[in-house]
N, C-alpha and C positions, 0 to 999 in steps of 0.2 A: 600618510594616507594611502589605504588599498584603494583600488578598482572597484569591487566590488566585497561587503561582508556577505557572507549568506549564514542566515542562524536555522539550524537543523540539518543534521548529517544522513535522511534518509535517500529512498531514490531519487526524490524529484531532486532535493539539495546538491547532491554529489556526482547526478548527473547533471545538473548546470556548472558548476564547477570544473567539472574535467572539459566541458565544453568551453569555457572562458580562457581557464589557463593555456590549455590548444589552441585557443586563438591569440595568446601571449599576454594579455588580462592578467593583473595582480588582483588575486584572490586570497578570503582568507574564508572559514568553516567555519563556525561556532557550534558547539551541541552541549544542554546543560546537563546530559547525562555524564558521569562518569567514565563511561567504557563502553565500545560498541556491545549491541545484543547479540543474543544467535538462537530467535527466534524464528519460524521459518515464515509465520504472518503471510503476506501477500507471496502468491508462490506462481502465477503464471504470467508469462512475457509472451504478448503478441507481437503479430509481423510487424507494425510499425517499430515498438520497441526494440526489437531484434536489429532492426535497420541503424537507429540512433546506438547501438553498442557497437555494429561493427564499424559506423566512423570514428567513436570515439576508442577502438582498439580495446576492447573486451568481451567481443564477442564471444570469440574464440575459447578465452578463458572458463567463460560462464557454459557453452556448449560441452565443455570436456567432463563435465559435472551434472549436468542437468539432461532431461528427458526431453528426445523432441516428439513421443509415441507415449498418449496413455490411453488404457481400455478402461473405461469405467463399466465395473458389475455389479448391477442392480438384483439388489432382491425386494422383496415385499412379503409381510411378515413371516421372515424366514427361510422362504424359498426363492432358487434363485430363477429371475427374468428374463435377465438379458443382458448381452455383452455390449460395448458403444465404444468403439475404436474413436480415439480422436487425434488429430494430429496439427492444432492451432497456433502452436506457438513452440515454446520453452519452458516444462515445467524445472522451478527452480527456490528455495527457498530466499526468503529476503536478506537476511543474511549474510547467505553468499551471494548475493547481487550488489550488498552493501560492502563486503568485502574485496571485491574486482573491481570494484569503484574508487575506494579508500587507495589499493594498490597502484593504480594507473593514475591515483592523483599523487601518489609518492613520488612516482617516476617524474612529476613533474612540480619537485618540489614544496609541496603542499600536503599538511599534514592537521586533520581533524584538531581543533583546540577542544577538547573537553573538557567537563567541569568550568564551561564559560556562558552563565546564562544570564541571556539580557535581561535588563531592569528599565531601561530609561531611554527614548530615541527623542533629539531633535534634529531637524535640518533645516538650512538655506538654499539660498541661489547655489551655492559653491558646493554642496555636500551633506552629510549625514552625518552626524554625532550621536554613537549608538556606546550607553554607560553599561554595563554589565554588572550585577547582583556587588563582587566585589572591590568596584569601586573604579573598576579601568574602563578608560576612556580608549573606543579604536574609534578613527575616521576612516571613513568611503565616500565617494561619490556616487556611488547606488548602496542600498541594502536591497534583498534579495529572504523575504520570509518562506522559508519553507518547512515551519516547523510544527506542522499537521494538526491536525484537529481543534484543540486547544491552542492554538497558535497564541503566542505570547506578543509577538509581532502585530498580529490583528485586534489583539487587545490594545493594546499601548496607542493603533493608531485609531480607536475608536468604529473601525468600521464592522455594521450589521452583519453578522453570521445568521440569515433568513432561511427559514424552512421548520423544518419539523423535526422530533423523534420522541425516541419511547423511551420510558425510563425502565420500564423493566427489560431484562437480557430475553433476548430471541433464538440466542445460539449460547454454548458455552464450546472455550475452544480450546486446543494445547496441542503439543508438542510430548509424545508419549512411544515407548518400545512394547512391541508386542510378538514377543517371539513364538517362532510357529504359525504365525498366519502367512498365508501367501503374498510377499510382494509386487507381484508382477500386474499387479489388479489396482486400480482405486475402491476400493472397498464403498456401494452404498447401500444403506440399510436404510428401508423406512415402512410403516406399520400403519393395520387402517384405522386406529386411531389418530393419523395426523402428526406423529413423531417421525424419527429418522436419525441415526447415526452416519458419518462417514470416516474413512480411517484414508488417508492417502501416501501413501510411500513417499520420502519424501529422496530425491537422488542425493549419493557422496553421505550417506546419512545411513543408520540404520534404523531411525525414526522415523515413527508417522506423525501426520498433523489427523488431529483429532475435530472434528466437528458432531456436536449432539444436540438434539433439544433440551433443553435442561430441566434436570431431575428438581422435582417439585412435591411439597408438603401437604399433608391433609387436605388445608385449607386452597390447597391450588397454586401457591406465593413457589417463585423459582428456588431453589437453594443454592449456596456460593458450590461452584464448583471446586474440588478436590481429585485428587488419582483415583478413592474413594467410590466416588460418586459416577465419575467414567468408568468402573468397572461397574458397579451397578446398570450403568446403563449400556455399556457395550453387550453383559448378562441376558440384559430384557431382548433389546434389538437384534444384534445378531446371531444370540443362540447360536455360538459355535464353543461348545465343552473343551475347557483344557486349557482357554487361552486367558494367560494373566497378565495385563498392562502395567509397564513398569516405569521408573525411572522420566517422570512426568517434569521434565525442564522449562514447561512456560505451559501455565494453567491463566485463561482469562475468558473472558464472557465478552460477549459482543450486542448492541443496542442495535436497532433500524434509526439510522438518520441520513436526511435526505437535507442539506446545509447548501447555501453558497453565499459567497462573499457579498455585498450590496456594492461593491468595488474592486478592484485586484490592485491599485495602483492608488498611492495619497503620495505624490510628490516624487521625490527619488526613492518611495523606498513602494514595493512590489511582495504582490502576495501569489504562491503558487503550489500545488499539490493540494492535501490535505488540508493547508492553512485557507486553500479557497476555496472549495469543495469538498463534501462527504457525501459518498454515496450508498448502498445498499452495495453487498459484495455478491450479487449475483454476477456471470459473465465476466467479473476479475478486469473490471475497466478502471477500477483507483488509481492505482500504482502506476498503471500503463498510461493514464489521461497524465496524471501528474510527471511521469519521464518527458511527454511530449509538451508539456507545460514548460518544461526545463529548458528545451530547444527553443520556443519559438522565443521564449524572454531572454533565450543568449544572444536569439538574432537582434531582439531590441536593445540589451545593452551593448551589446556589440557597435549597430552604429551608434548610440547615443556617444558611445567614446571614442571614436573615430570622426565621427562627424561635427557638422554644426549642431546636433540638439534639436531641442526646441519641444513643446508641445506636443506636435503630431507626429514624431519621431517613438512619445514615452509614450506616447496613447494607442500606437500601432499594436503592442502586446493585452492590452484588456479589450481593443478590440475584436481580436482575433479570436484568442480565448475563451475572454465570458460566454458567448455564444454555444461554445464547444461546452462548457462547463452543465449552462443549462438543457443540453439534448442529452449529453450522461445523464444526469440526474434524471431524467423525463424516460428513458431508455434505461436504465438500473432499476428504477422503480419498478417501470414494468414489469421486467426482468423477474425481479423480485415475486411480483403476485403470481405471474406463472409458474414460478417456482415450487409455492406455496401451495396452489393447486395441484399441482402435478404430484407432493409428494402422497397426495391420499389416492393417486389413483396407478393404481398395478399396471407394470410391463409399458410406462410413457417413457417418453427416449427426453428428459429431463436436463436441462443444463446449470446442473447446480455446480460444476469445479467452472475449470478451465472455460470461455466463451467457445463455441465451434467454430461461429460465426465472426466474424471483424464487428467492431463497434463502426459507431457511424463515420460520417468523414470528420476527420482531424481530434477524433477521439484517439 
């Protein structure tokens, strides 16, 4: 029997983990994926974040790689506005945030199980009985869900994923090479019809991450995004002649959902990141809410396992959290409508990447 399981290998999972093992916790990974990704998906790391890497000794790592200076420049249909130095955090793809995580948990013995996807949980007073897809039984004393949106974990233990979204794509997104544009820029493009592309340099990388509004048919219906279809649309928006996007390694579409758990906690087994919360990816508070999600539920399993226990021991982490969970949501949203607005109106100092600003406390 481990200390703790945790199924899902992304930041919130992999930063709880480096955190437990540190503290000498026998931990084990689960992820039903096959193989890690190297998509760059969530790409900015605020100050708190930045704080919980350099205890758990990957700061450093991740800073040797990543941008701590982006200027984003705004145009409006086609001409350019305005330059917006920011300097918030850490831009950095996920990735390689996943990968200096993965590595510093080698260092400490612990090595992702992939191709290990849960099927079955029950648990006692004594522990957790969590059956995976192919038929193995691993015990813990805690489980630990952090395996995002869809979470399999939150399914299984029946609890409400409450809120809203939209079934049609709002964004279509990717991962794309486009030689000859300048990278020293966050590229954003947006039109007064209410569109907008963005292209962002992504550091260690000669790729950008791609964000567009998605190319849409006669009748108005979105289309599946394609390499295709981003040049089409890079074509309309940024009107700049000569540049051909290439080599498009992770093509996906993105939905508005505004989610949270009706619980974080059913017993010993704990929900956190993504599997407890979604929020709208303005201000780039997910990834960052759910690393700090990671900490405070180390501190609870921490002393649950050193200590006496008990009730108000396991309850101390949904305390803390949920609360946090629902001012992101309420704060992202917003985020969002501002967003939206702003992109139909010329030369606004916009915060559609990276947040300028800190999210609220304990965000």
């Amino acid at each position: 029997m481990t200390d703790v399981l945790i199924t899902g290998s992304g930041p919130t999972g992999l930063t709880l983990a480096c955190d437990l093992a540190l503290r000498g916790f026998a931990v084990r990974v689960i992820d039903r994926r096959t193989e890690p990704h190297h998509e760059s998906r969530g790409k900015g790391l605020l100050p708190g974040s930045l704080d919980v890497f350099q205890e758990l000794g990957v700061l450093d790592t991740l800073a040797a790689t990543g941008n701590r200076s982006v200027v984003l420049r705004k145009y409006f249909d086609g001409q350019h506005i305005n330059d917006t130095p920011t300097a918030a955090g850490l831009l950095i793809g996920q990735w390689q945030i996943e990968a200096a995580l993965r590595d510093r948990l080698a260092g400490l013995r612990v090595q992702v199980e992939y191709g290990s996807e849960l099927a079955a949980i029950a648990q006692d007073e004594s522990g957790v009985r969590a059956e995976l897809a192919d038929g193995t039984v691993i015990g813990a004393r805690y489980l630990a869900g952090c395996d995002g949106g869809r979470s399999t974990t939150r399914k299984l233990l029946g609890i409400p994923f409450e809120g809203n979204g939209q079934e049609e794509p709002a964004m279509v997104i990717g991962d794309v090479r486009a030689p000859g544009l300048s990278r020293d820029v966050w590229h954003q493009w947006f039109t007064s019809d209410g569109n907008g592309m963005l292209l962002c340099p992504m550091p260690g990388t000669d790729s950008f991450q791609l964000q567009a509004s998605p190319e849409r048919n006669e009748r108005g219906e979105p289309l599946p995004p394609s390499l295709e279809s981003f040049q089409r649309l890079f074509d309309r928006h940024a009107r700049v002649p000569g540049i051909r996007l290439a080599d498009a390694t992770w093509i996906s579409a993105w939905r508005v959902n505004i989610r949270m758990a009706a619980r974080l906690r059913e017993g010993r087994v704990f929900l956190a990141g993504d599997a407890a919360h979604v929020q709208p990816i303005a201000g780039g508070l997910g990834m960052n809410t759910g690393i700090q999600d990671a900490t405070a539920l180390a501190r609870t399993l921490a002393a649950a396992l050193t200590g006496p226990g008990g009730e108000e021991v396991l309850d101390a982490y949904e305390a803390e959290r949920l609360p946090v969970a629902a001012d992101v949501l309420a704060d992202t949203a917003e985020r969002y409508e501002r967003v939206v607005e702003a992109v139909r109106t010329p030369g606004r100092g916009t915060e559609v990447g990276m947040s300028r600003s800190q999210p609220r406390p304990g965000a």
